[in-house]
Phi, psi and omega in degrees: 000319168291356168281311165326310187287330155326280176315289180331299190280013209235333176286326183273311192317308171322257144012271179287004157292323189309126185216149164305186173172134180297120187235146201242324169206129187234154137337046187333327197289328195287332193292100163336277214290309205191081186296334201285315165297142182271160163277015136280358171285291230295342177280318211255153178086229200247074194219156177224154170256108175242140183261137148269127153267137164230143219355279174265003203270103169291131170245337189220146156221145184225133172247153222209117179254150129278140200230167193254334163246180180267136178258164180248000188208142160315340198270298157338296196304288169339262198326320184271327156311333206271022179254164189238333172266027166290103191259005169243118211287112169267062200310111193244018184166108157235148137221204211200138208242336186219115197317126179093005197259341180275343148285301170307323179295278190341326215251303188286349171272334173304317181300305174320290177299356183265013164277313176264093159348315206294340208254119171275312197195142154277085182266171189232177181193093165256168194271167183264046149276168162309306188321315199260345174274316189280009178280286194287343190294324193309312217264000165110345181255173168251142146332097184248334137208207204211107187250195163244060177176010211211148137213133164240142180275149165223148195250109199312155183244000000 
């Protein structure tokens, strides 16, 4: 039982220890969905690299385009962060170094985006596996649409 309670508390900590954080350069090779973008895509225009950290640690990443629409293709996307009005935050690649830290980055980018006044809808631009439906569905968002190469979750704000 004392172990149950171990956990239990090493997990809360673990949670409220947690902070977004701004990343300026990561490892692209690491990225599950799309190894394949350089850290000049992830950087450049109107687009970001978010970490959750816990203490000296990344446990997560999400990389993040604003777009002023949703795109169905990375091709789409591209065009539309190269806008200056993007108010829809497009999460296009999380992945997570520690189990439960890829449900926590979405919750803390969700929080982010209810700060900036500027940010309208959190959307995903996933790749079309089981893996990436049964992740946002888990984690709370709908299915908005279904493309042929693509799917986006949208997350309430």
């Amino acid at each position: 039982m004392k172990t149950i309670k171990d956990n239990l508390n090493d997990f809360f900590k673990w949670v409220k220890g947690t902070e977004l954080v701004l990343l300026e350069d990561i490892d692209v090779s690491e990225d599950p969905v799309r190894p394949d973008l350089s850290l000049e895509f992830r950087t450049t225009h109107d687009r970001k690299i978010f970490g959750l950290k816990f203490e000296d640690e990344i446990e997560a990443i999400v990389c993040v385009a604003f777009c002023p629409e949703v795109p169905y293709t990375v091709r789409e996307m591209d065009y539309m962060s190269r806008t200056e009005n993007g108010d829809i935050a497009i999460a296009y690649t999380v992945w997570s170094r520690k189990r439960g830290a890829g449900k926590e980055i979405v919750k803390k980018l969700g929080e982010w985006c209810k700060k900036h006044n500027s940010i309208s809808r959190l959307v995903t631009l996933s790749p079309l596996t089981p893996m990436a439906t049964h992740f946002h569905i888990k984690n709370g968002a709908k299915q908005v649409h279904i493309n042929d190469e693509t799917q986006n979750f949208e997350y309430k704000l």
